[in-house]
C-alpha positions in Angstrom: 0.0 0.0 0.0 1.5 3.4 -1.0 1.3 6.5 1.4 -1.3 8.2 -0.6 -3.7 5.0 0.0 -2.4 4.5 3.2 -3.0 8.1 4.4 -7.2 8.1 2.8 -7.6 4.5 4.1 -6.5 5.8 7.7 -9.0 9.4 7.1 -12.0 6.9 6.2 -11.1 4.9 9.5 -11.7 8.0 11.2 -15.5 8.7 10.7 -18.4 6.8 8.6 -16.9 5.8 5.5 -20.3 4.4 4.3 -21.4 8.0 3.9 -20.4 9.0 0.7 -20.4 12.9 1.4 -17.9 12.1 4.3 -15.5 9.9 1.6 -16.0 12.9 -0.6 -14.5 15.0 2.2 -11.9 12.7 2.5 -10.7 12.5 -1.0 -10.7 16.9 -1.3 -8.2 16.9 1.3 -6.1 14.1 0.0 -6.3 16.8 -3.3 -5.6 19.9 -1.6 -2.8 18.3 0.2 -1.2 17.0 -3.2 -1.9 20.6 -4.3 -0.1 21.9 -1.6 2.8 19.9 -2.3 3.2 20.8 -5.5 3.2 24.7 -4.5 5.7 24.3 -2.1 8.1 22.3 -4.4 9.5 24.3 -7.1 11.2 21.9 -8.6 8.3 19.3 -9.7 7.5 20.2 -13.5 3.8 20.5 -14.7 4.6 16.9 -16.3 5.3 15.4 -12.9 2.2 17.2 -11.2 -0.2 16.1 -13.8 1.4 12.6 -13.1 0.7 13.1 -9.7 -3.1 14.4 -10.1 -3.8 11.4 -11.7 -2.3 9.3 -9.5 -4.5 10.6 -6.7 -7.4 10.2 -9.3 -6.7 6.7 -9.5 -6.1 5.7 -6.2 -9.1 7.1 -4.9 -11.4 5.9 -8.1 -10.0 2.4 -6.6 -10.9 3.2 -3.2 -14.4 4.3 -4.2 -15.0 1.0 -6.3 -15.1 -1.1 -3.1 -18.2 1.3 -1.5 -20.8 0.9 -5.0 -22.8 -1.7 -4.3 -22.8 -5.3 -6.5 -25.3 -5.0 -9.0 -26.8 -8.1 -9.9 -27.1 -8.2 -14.1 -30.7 -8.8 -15.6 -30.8 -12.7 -16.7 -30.4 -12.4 -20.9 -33.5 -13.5 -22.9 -33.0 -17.4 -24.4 -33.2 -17.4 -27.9 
């Protein structure tokens, strides 16, 4: 588990993660501390930020996949 996963794993632990408004909270802070990372360092190009952006994007879309609910597929018509 990387820190990013690590660090929005332990935040859900800390409050309902079945609500979806408080995972939402959640995943903006995970953003707005990426986005404060990238401020700060001078030195990461907007190549490496994107990069990083949509690493968050996909961590968390992963994360979020495990709270939709199973849908069960409609039986197909026999021919």
């Amino acid at each position: 588990m990387d820190a990013v996963e690590k660090a929005i794993r332990n935040a859900l632990e800390k409050g309902d993660a079945e609500e979806r408004g408080f995972r939402e909270g959640v995943y903006r802070k995970a953003f707005a501390a990426l986005e404060r990372a990238i401020e700060t360092n001078p030195g990461i190009t907007a190549d490496i930020a994107a990069r990083r952006r949509a690493g968050v994007q996909a961590k968390i879309a992963e994360i979020e996949s495990e709270f939709i609910p199973a849908v069960e597929l409609a039986p197909r018509p026999s021919h």
